[in-house]
PALO-769231 format. One record per residue (C-alpha): x, y, z. Coordinates in steps of 0.25 Angstrom, whole numbers, plus 5000, padded with zeros to 4 digits. Example, Ala and Ser with C-alpha at 12.3 -4.5 7.8 and 13.67 -1.06 7.14 Angstrom:
504949825031 505549965029 
***
This chain:
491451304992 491851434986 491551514997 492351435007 493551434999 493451595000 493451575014 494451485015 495351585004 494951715012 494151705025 492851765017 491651705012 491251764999 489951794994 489351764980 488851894971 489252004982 489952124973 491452104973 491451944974 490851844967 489551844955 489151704953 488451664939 487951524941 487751444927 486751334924 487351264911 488151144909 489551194907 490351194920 491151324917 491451454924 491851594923 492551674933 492651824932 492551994936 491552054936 491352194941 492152154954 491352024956 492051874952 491051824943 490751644943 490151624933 489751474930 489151404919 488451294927 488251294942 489551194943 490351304934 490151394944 490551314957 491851304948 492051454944 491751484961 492851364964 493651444954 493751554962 494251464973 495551404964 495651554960 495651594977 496651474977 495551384982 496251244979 495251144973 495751044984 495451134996 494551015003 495050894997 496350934997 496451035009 497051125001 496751265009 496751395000 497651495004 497151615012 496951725004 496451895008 495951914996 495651874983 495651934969 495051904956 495551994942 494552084937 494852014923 494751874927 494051784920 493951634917 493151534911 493151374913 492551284907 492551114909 493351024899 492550904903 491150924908 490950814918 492350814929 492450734940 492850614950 492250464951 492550444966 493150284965 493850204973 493650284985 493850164995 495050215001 494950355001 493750435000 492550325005 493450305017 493550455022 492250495018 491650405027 492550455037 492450595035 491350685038 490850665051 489650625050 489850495050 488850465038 489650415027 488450465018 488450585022 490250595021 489950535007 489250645002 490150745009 491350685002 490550694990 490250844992 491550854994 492050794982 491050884973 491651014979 493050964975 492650934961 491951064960 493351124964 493951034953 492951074942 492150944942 490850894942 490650744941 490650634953 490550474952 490450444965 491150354973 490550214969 491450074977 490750004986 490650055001 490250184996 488950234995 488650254982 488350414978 486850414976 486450344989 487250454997 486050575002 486450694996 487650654988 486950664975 486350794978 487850854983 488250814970 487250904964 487551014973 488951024968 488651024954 489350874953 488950764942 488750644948 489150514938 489750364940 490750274936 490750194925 489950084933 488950154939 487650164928 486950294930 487250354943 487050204951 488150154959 488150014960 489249964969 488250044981 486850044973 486549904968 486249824976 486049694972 485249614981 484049724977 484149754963 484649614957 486149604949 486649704942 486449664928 485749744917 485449614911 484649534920 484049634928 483949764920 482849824926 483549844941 484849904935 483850004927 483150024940 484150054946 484650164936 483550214936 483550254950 484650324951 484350404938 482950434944 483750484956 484650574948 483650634937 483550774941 485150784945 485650844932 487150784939 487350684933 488250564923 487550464919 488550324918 487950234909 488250074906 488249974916 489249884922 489449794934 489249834949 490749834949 491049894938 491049744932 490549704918 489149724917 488349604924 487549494915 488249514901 489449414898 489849444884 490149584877 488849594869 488149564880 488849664890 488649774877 487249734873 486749754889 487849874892 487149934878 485749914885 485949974899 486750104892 485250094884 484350084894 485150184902 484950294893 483450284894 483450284908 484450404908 483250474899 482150444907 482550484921 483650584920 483050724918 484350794914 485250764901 486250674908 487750654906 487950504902 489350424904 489950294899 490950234902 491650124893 492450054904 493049924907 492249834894 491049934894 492249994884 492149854877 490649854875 490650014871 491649964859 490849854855 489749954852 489150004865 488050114860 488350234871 487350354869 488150474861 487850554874 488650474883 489950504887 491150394884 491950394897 493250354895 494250284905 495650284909 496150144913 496150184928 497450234929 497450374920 497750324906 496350334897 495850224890 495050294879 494850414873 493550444865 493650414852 493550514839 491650474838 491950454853 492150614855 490950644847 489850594857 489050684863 489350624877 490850644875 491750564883 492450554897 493650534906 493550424918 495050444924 495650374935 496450444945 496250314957 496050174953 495550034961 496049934951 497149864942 498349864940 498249934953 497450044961 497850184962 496950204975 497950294985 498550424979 498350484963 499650494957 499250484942 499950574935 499250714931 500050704917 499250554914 497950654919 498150754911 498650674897 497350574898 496450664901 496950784890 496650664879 495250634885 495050774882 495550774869 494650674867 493550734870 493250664881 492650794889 491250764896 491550684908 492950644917 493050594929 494450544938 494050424946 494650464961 494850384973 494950494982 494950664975 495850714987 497150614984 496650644969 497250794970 497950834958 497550714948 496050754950 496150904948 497050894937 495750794930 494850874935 495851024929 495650934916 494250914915 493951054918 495051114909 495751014901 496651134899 497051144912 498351104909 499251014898 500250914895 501551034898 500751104908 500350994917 501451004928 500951154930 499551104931 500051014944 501051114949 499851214948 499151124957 500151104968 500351254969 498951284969 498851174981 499951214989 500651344983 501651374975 502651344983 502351204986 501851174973 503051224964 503951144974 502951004973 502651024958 503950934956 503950834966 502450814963 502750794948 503850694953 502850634961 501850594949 503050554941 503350444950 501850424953 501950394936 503050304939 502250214949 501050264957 501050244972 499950134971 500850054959 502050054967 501949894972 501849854957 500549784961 499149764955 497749734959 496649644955 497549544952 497149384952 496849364965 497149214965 498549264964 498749404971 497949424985 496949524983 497149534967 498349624973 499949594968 501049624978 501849744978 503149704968 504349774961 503649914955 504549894941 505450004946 506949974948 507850014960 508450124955 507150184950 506450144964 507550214972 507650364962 505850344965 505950344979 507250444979 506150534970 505150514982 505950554993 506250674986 504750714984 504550684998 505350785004 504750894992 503350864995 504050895013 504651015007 503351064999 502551045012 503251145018 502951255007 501251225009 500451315018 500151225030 498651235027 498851145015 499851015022 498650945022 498450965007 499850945004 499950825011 498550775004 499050814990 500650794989 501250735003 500250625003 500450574990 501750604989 502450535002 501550425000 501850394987 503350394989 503350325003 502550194994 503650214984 504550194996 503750075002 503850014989 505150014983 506150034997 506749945006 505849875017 506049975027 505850095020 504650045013 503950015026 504250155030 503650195018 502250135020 502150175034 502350305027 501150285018 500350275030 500650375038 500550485027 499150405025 498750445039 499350575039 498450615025 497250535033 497250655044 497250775034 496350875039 496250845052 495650705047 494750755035 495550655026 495450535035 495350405029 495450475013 496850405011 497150275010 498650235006 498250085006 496850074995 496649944994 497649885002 498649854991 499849794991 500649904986 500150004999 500549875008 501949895018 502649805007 503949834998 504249784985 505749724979 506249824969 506849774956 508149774952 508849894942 508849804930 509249924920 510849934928 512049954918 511049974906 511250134894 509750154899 508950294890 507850334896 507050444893 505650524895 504750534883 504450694884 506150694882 505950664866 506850744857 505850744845 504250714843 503350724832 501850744833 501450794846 501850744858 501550784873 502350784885 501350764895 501750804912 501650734923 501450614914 502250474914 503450414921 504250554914 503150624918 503150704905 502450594895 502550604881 500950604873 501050554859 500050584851 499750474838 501050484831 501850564838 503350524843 504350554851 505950554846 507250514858 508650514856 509650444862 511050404864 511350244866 512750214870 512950064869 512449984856 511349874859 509749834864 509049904871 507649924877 506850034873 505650054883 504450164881 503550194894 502350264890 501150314897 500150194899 498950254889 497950174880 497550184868 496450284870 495950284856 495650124856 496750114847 498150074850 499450134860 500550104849 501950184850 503250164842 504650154847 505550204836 507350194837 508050294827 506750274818 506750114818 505450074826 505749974837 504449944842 502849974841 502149964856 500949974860 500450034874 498949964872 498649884885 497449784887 496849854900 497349774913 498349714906 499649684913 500449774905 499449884907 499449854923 500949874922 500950024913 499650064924 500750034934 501950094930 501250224923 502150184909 501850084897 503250034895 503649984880 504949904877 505649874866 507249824862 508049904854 509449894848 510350024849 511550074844 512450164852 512050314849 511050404847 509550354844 508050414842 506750354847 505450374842 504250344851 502950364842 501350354845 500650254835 499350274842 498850394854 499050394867 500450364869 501250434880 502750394880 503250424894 504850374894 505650274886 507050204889 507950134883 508850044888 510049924887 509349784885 510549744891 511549774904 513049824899 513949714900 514949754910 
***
């Protein structure tokens, strides 16, 4: 890999250990750093583990401008006579988090498709463990080291694919699985019923232990592995045969049991064992599950980037430490995020600097539907997990302008920076995927398909008409900005920024226009699809899908807008980094929230806000807030506070799945209201953090009532 992007760089092949070029030191430990330095007139690579050493080489790409994204992405270095190295350079790099990678989900639409198409072999085995390989070499870029494989049904699970196992090795990459995939097995594609009986620990023990056995036979000298341990259902149901919740612990307790002394009878190297309390294994591991010491806790956000759960104080202080399973794709309710990645990097970046802090270090992985439409969001993760500090909350922006530049130079970059952080602000206010207003995996007595139809999106006409106004004018920069690139790299361009961006403002247009225009729109959609579909000479074919699932809101359809229902009303309104006064320690956090600029407060913080109020009467104070939980099982509380007379306790805590949940997932804010009475003149408000966790994003206060003409 190296050597190829020297060519690519300066039309020469380099050679290892001549004198004047490169002295590689290849390690043999556990820790995946490097050191890069001079040494009488050589650049010395020197790696701590044969996997720190691949990244200390590939560093020597970044530093030659080698773009981490030069296959997935098409990104195609610039040409370069010669290059030079300080005679005092050195630097050293260690990882944050040991275990960094990707769990491959979701893939229907995206990556199964072209890899069955690509290739030319016409083998889809054979395209699978090429896509595969090709996956290792980017996470190698990246700084990784872990895989799950891609697991739905249609695909051919990872262990039944010749070579792929053996690919993995090759590339230095850590092969684990999901949470519902016990010890390496993948039983959507490996059980098969009609041979080896139900698939139920309670009444037929000894084939579900067979079967693990086998697989941990078959892996016993690969010292490459994460060991998931538990058990649940085929499809990721509650486990089969128990019906109460001491049943479901006292036979959950016995497979994490009897899977320990399997693990030490068959596996020859110490092993990295995972658990992961999801869904109610989280209930039965607070009722008193006994987890080994040894294990790590792996820890969830709730599909849609805010965490779950942090580790608690006795938590930090196992052995196995504890992990990160971050989504940056989801199949599921309230509703999929299956087409482009829009999450913001600030909600990135926040969730996972307090999973760090919380010592939370051995293992994270970003569940991916596709890594080439994950871009940015993926590095950033994966920037994180290598370096957690990579970047902070007031540096963020530079992190991502950093980026754009380094992808398609200066010039471009510095021009895209503020289009593209326009762009993830109104990606904050509504993803491309939300904009129908709709849900999935409703009743399906009710809604055909479990799927509601596209309806009013909450956002009023006037703020409808100032979005697609915004829209229009990021779509004659991101024109402009094509113009400033190399033409080597329109292909890239187009992947990373044109795609997304066109696309995400002709579904704004499709949903909130008039009928004519929004059928414009979607025939837009799918002629930029086609056009991303014949990148690289037809090396991307069939990888984009602006339709997965075939949900209503990716239909030819338009939705009624609502009414401006706040006409003729002394509106405030008011971003919550814009405080006058705080006490404790409060962080503006970039790129984060409808303001883009979300306020952290720590336990006890608060935030002070003057205004002026010209007309004496009620009003409604709202405060939107990041949609966070309360990650040390306690509560989300806050307090509204007017000229030091509380108005009102609130708490943010949602039952999972709840309606009002749905709704905060969907519109990226938790909103709190309240009535208030006011008198004309200046006034204060205090919002403080009972509990952790709170991020205050904007608040607004307006008329109750309309002023009487």
């Amino acid at each position: 890999m190296w050597r190829d992007d020297m060519l690519q760089v300066t039309g020469t092949t380099p050679e290892a250990g001549n004198q004047g070029t490169i002295r590689i030191v290849e390690g043999h430990g556990e820790d995946d750093g490097f050191r890069l330095y001079a040494q009488n007139g050589q650049v010395v690579v020197e790696g701590f583990s044969e996997r720190g050493t691949a990244y200390g080489l590939l560093e020597l790409s970044r530093l030659a401008g080698v773009s981490p994204w030069i296959w997935w992405g098409d990104v195609v270095p610039k040409r370069l006579h010669r290059l030079t190295f300080d005679s005092n350079f050195v630097t050293e790099q260690h990882p944050s988090v040991q275990y960094r990678g990707v769990f491959l989900n979701d893939e229907d639409w995206s990556l199964r498709p072209w890899s069955r198409h690509t290739g030319g072999t016409g083998n889809s085995m054979e395209n699978a463990v090429k896509t595969y390989k090709r996956i290792f070499q980017l996470l190698l870029r990246l700084r990784a080291n872990t895989v799950w494989p891609a697991m739905h049904e249609g695909t051919t699970a990872f262990f039944l694919l010749p070579g792929a196992k053996a690919t993995a090795d090759s590339c230095g990459i850590v092969i684990g699985t999901s949470h519902c995939e016990p010890l390496l097995r993948n039983n959507v594609g490996e059980w098969d019923k009609s041979v080896r009986g139900p698939f139920n620990y309670r009444t037929n023990r000894r084939g579900v232990l067979d079967y693990w056995t086998e697989r941990l036979s078959e892996v016993s000298l690969s010292p490459n592995n994460l060991l998931t341990i538990g058990m649940r259902g085929i499809h990721d149901s509650s486990m089969e045969g128990y019906h109460t919740m001491k049943e479901k612990l006292d036979g959950l307790q016995q497979v994490i049991d009897d899977q320990q002394e399997l693990i030490s009878r068959y596996m020859k190297y110490k092993q990295t064992q995972v658990f992961v309390p999801y869904k109610e294994v989280l209930q039965l591991y607070e009722m008193g599950l006994n987890v080994p010491d040894y294990v790590t806790l792996m820890w969830c956000d709730d599909n849609y980037g805010y965490m779950t759960r942090y580790s608690s104080p006795s938590e930090q202080q196992r052995s196995g430490g504890g992990g990160v399973y971050y989504h940056l794709s989801y199949w599921g309710r309230p509703h999929d995020y299956l087409w482009l990645c829009t999450t913001q990097p600030g909600l990135i970046y926040q969730e996972l600097r307090e999973a760090y802090d919380h010592h939370m270090r051995r293992l994270w992985i970003a569940n991916i539907h596709d890594p080439k439409v994950a871009g940015y969001q993926l590095e950033l993760f994966l920037d994180l997990a290598w370096n957690i500090n990579c970047t902070n909350h007031t540096e963020l922006s530079n992190h991502y302008k950093n980026w754009l530049c380094r992808q398609f130079g200066l010039a471009a970059g510095e021009k895209l920076f503020p289009a593209m952080h326009e762009f993830y602000r109104l990606c904050g206010e509504r993803r491309p995927e939300f904009m129908g207003w709709t849900q999935v995996e409703l009743d399906k007595k009710r809604y055909h398909r479990g799927l509601s139809p596209v309806c009013n999106t909450e956002l009023t006409t006037t703020q409808a008409t100032a979005r697609l106004a915004v829209f229009d004018q990021l779509e004659k920069t991101v024109e402009h900005c094509n113009r400033l690139i190399r033409p080597d790299l329109n292909d890239a361009y187009f992947a990373a920024i044109a795609y997304p961006v066109l696309a995400t403002s002709a579904m704004n247009h499709k949903i909130l226009s008039d009928s004519a225009e929004s059928h414009q729109a979607y025939l837009k959609i799918q002629a930029l699809t086609k056009q991303y579909n014949k990148l690289g000479n037809g090396k991307w074919q069939h990888i984009m899908d602006a339709a997965p699932r075939r949900l209503p809101v990716f239909e030819d359809v338009r939705a009624s807008l609502a009414k401006d229902t706040l006409q003729g009303r002394s509106m405030y309104h008011c971003h919550a980094a814009n405080y006058n006064t705080y006490g404790g320690a409060p962080k503006t956090i970039q790129m984060l929230g409808h303001s883009m600029q979300a306020v952290a407060l720590p336990c006890g913080a608060f935030l002070n806000y003057t205004f002026d109020i010209k007309t004496s009467g009620e009003y409604w104070l709202t405060v939107a807030l990041i949609p966070t939980h309360p990650v040390d099982r306690g509560e989300l509380r806050f307090t509204t506070t007017i000229d030091q007379e509380r108005t009102d306790t609130f708490n943010l805590k949602e039952p999972f799945r709840s309606e009002r949940w749905k709704e905060n997932v969907l519109r990226g804010q938790a909103i709190r209201t309240c009535n208030v009475h006011l008198e004309a003149g200046s006034h204060t408000l205090t919002l403080h953090a009972v509990d952790p966790h709170i991020i205050v994003d904007q608040w607004a206060i307006v008329q109750a009532k309309p002023k009487q003409k």
